[in-house]
GUZABA-765597 format. One record per residue (C-alpha): x, y, z; residue number from 1. Coordinates in steps of 0.05 Angstrom, whole numbers, plus 32768, in hexadecimal, padded with zeros to 4 digits. Layout:
<nodes>
<<X; Y; Z>; NUM>;
...
</nodes>
This chain:
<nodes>
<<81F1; 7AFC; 8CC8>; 1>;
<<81DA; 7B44; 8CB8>; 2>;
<<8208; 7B77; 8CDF>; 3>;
<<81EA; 7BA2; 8D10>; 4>;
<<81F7; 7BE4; 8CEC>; 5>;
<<81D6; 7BC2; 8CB3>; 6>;
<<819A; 7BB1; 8CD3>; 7>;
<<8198; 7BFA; 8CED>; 8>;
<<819C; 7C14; 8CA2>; 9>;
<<8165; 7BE5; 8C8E>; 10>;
<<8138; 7BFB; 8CC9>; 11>;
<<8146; 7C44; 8CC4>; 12>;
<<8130; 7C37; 8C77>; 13>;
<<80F2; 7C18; 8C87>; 14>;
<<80DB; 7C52; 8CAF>; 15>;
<<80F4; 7C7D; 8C70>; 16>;
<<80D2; 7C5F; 8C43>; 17>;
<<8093; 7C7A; 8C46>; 18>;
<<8061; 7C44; 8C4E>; 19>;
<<8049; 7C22; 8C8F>; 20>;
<<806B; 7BE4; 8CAA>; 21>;
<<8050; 7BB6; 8CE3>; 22>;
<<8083; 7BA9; 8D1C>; 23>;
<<8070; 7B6E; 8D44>; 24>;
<<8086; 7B64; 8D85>; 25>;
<<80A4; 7B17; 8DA2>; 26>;
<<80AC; 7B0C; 8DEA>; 27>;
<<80EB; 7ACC; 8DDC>; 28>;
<<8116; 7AB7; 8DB1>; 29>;
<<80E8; 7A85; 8D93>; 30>;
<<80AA; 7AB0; 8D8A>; 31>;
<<80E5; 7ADC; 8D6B>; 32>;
<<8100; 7AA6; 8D32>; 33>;
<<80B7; 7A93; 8D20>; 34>;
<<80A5; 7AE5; 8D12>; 35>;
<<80D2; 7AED; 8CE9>; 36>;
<<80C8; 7AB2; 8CC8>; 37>;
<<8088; 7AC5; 8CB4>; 38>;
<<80A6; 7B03; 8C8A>; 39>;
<<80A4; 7B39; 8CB9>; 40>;
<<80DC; 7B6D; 8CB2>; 41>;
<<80E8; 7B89; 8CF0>; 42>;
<<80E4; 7B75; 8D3E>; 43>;
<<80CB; 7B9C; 8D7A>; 44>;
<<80DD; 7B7F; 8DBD>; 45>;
<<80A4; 7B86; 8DF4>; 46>;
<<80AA; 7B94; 8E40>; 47>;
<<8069; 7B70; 8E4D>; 48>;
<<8076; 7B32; 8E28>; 49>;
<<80B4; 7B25; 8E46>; 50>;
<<80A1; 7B34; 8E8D>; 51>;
<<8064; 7B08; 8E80>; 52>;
<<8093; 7ACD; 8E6B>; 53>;
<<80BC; 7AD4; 8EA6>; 54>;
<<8085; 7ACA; 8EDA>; 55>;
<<8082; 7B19; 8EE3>; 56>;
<<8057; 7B51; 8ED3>; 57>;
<<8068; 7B8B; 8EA9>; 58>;
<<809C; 7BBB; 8EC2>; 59>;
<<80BF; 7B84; 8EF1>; 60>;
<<80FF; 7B79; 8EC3>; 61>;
<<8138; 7B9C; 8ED4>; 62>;
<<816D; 7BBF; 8EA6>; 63>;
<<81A0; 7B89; 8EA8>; 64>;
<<8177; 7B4D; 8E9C>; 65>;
<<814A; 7B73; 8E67>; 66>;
<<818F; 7B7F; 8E46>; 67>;
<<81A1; 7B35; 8E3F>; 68>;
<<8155; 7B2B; 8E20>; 69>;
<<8166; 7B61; 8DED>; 70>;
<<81A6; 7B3D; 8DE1>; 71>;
<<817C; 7AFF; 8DD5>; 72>;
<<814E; 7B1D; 8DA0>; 73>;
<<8180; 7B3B; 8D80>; 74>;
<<81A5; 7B03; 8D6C>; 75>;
<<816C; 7AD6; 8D5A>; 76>;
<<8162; 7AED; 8D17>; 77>;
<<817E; 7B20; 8CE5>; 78>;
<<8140; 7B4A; 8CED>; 79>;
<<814E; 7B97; 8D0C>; 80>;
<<8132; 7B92; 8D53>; 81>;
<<8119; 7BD4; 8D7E>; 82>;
<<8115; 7BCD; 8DC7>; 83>;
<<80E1; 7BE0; 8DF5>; 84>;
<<810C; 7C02; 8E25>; 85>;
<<80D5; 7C1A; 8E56>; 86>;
<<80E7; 7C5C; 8E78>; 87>;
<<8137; 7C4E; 8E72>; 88>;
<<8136; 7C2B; 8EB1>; 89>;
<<813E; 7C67; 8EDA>; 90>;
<<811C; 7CB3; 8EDD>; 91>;
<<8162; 7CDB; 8ECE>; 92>;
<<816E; 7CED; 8E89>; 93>;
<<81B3; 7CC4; 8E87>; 94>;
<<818A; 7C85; 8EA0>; 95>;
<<8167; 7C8E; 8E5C>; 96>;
<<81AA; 7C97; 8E3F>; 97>;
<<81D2; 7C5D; 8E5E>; 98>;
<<819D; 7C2F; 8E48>; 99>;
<<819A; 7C49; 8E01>; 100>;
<<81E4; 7C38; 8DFE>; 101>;
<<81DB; 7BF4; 8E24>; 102>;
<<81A6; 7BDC; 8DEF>; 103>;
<<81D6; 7BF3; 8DB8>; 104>;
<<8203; 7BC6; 8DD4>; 105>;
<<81E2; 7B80; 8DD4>; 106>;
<<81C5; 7B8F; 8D89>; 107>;
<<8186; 7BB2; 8D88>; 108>;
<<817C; 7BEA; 8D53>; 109>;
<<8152; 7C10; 8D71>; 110>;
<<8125; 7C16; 8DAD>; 111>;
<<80F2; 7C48; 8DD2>; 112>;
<<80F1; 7C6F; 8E1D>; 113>;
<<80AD; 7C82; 8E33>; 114>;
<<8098; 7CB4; 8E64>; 115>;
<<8080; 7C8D; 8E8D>; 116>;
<<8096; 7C84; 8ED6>; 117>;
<<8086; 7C46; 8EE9>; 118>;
<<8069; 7C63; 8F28>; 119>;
<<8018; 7C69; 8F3D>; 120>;
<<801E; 7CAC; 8F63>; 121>;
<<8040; 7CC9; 8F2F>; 122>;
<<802E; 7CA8; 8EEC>; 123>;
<<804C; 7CD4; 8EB1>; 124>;
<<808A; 7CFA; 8EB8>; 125>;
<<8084; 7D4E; 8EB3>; 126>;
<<8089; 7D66; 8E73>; 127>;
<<80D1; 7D81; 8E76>; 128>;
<<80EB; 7D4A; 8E9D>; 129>;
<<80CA; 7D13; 8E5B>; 130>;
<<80EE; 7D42; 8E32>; 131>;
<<8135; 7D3F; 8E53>; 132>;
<<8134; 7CFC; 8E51>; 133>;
<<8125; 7CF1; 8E05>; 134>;
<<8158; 7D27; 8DF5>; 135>;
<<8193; 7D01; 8E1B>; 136>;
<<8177; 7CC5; 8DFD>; 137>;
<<817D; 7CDD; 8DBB>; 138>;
<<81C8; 7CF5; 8DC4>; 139>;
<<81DA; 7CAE; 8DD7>; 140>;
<<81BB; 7C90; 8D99>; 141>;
<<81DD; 7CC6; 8D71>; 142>;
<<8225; 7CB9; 8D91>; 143>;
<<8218; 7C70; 8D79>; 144>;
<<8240; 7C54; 8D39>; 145>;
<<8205; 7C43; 8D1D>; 146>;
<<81BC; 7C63; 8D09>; 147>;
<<8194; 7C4B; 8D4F>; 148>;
<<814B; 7C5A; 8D46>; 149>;
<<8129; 7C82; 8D83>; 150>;
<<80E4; 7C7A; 8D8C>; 151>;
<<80C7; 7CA8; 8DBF>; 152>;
<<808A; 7C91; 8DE6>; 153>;
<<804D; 7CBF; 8E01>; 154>;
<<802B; 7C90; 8E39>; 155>;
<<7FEC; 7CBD; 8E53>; 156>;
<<7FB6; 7C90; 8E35>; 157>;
<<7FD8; 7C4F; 8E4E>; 158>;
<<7FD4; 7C70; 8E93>; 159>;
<<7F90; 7C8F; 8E9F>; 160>;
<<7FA0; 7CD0; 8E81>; 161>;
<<7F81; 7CD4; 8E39>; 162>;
<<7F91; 7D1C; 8E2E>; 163>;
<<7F9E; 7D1A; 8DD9>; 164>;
<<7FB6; 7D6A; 8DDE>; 165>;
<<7FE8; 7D50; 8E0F>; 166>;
<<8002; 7D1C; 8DF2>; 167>;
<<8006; 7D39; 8DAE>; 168>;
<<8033; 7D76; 8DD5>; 169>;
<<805F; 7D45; 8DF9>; 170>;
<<806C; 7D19; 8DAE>; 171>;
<<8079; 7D5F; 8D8F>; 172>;
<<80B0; 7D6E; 8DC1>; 173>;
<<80CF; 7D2B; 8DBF>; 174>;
<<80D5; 7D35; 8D71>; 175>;
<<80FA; 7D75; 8D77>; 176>;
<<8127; 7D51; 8DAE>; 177>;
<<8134; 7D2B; 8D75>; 178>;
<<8112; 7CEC; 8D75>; 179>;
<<8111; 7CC2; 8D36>; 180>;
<<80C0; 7CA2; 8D42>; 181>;
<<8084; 7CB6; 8D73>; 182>;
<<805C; 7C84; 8D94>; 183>;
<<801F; 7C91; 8DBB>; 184>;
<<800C; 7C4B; 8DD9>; 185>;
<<7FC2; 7C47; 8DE5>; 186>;
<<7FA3; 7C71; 8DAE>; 187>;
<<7F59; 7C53; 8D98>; 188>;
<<7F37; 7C7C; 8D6D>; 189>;
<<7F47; 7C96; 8D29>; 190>;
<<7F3F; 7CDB; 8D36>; 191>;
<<7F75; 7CE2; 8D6E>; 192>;
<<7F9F; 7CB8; 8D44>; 193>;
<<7F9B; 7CDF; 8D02>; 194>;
<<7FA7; 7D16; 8D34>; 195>;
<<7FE9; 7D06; 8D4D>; 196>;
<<8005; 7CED; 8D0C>; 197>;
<<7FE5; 7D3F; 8CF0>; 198>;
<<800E; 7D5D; 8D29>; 199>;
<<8054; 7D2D; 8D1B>; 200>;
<<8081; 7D33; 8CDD>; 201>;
<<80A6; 7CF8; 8CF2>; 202>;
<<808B; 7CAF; 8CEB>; 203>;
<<8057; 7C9B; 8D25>; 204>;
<<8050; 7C53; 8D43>; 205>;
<<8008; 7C3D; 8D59>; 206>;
<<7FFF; 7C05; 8D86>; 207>;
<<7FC7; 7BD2; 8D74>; 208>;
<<7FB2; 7B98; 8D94>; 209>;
<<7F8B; 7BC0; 8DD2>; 210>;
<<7F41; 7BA9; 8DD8>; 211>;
<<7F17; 7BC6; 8DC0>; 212>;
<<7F45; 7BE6; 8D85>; 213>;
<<7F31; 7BC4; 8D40>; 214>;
<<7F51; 7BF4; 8D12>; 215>;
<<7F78; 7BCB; 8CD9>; 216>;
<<7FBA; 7BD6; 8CBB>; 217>;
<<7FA7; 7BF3; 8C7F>; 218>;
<<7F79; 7C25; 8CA4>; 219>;
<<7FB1; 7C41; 8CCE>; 220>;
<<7FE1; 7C44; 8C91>; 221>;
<<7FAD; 7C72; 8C74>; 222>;
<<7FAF; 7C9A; 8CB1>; 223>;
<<7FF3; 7CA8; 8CA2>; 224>;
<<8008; 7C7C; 8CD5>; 225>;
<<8051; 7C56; 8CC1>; 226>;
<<805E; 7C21; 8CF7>; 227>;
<<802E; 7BF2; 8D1A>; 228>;
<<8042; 7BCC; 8D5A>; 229>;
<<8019; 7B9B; 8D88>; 230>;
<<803C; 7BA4; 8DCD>; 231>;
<<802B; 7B68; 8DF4>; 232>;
<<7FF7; 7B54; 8DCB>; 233>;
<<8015; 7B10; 8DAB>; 234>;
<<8033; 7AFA; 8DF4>; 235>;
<<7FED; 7B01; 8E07>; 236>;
<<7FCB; 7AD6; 8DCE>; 237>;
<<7FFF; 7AA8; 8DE7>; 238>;
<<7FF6; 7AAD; 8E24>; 239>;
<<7FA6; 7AA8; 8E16>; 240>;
<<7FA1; 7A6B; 8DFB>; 241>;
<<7FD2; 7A53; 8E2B>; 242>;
<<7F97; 7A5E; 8E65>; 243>;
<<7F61; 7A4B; 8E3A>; 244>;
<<7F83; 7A09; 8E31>; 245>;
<<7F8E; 7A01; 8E7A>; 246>;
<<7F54; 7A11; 8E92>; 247>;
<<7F24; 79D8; 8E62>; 248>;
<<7F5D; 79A9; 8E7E>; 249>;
<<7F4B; 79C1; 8ECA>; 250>;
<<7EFE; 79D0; 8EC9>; 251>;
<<7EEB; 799A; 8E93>; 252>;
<<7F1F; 795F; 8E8D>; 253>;
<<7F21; 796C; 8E3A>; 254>;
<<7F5A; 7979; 8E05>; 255>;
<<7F37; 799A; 8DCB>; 256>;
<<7F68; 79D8; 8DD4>; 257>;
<<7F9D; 79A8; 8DAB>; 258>;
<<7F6D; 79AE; 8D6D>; 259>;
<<7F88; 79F9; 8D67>; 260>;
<<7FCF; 79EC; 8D7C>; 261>;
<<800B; 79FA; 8D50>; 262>;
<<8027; 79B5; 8D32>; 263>;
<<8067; 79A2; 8D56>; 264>;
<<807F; 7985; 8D0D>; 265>;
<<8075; 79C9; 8CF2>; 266>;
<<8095; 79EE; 8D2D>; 267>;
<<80D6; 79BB; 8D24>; 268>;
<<80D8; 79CB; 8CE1>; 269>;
<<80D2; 7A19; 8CE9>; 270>;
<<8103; 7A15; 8D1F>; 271>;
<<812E; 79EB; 8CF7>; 272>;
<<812E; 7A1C; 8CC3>; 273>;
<<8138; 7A51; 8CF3>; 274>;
<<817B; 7A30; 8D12>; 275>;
<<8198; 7A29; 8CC6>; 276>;
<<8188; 7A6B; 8CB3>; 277>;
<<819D; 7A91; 8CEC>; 278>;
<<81C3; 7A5B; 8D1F>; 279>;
<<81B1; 7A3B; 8D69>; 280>;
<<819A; 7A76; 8D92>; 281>;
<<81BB; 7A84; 8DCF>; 282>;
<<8193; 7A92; 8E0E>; 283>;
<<814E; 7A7C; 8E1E>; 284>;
</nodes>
């Protein structure tokens, strides 16, 4: 198995590199094995996905079970894994910081804090207050052994506040706190996306898989643009054709959902392979 400082090395490389990677994002250990399977270099845990596979919605997982799902990932494959760490689990800075080091613990290489709150009153947190808590974030990933990558997350447009100037102010002070990549979930159009990336000089993740968003990877690498995530996105496909199947069972007594289901011979086989190449997960 690839050591965790090596996976760190090879993911702080890939956002060196200077081209555009896509980062897609499992919600289990399984969904895990059978991405990287398919030849993807990198993992992105996501908050949604999980919660959704747990009977919960978004934002219900706490800090202590969310670190045993991390854990989980982590060892599934050799792949580097970030971890959507929502707002650090609390609103002080050293809530951010705590969970930095927690996640550094159970083997992720990297991860993001939003400034978000979590709450409806109070959506986004003030500007020096987001700021705080990506700096003392940042100090914990540099007191690690290791090169932890610190995405910093701007989450106006995924709560009812689309205000690009902003946004673009908030990712400019989390860079000169010292974050390694900027992420602006919820950005749709071209033009505020070649924006942000004009006003960065370090790399920028976009989030696809929104509706209504049909910008392509190679569109958004020529925007600059140098990692691609889907959030939830996948869990939701899933999750999609999960309902779809259930409801032509319910409302019309018929099967043909099966005619677009994975083989279980083929998924044996992958997880087969999976198991020999990287051993019986633990968890699940």
């Amino acid at each position: 198995m690839t050591t965790q400082s090596e996976k760190a090395r090879q993911f702080q490389s890939y956002h060196a590199s200077g081209d555009a990677f896509i980062i897609p994002n499992p919600w289990d250990i399984g969904s895990a094995r059978l991405l990287a399977l398919a030849g993807f270099k990198a993992l992105a845990t996501s908050s949604a996905g999980y919660a959704f596979s747990r009977g919960l919605p978004d934002n219900s997982i706490g800090r202590e079970q969310m670190m045993v799902h991390l854990a989980e990932i982590a060892a599934a494959t050799d792949l580097p894994v970030s971890a959507d760490l929502e707002n650090g689990f609390g609103d002080a800075p050293e809530e951010a910081a705590e969970t930095i080091r927690q996640a550094a613990a159970v083997g992720v290489v990297g991860g993001s804090i939003e400034d978000a709150t979590g709450r409806a009153d109070e959506p986004i947190y003030p500007f020096d207050a987001a700021v705080e808590r990506v700096r003392a974030a940042v100090e914990a990933a540099r007191a690690l052994p290791f090169p932890f990558t610190l995405t910093a997350r701007a989450e106006n447009y995924l709560n009812g506040r689309p205000d690009l100037d902003d946004t673009i102010r908030r990712l400019q002070a989390f860079q000169e706190a010292g974050a390694d990549v900027l992420y602006a979930p919820g950005l749709k159009s071209r033009e505020d996306i070649a924006a942000v990336v004009a006003a960065l000089d370090r790399p920028v993740n976009v989030l696809m898989g929104l509706q209504g968003v049909l910008l392509g990877f190679d569109e958004l690498r020529a925007l600059g643009v140098r990692r691609v995530s889907v959030g939830g996105s996948l869990a939701r496909a899933a999750l999609g054709a999960f309902l779809r199947a259930a409801h032509e069972m319910r409302d019309h007594g018929t099967f043909t959902f099966t005619s677009e289901a994975a083989s279980g011979n083929e998924l044996n086989q992958m997880f087969t392979d999976a198991e020999r190449m990287w051993g019986k997960p633990h968890g699940g």
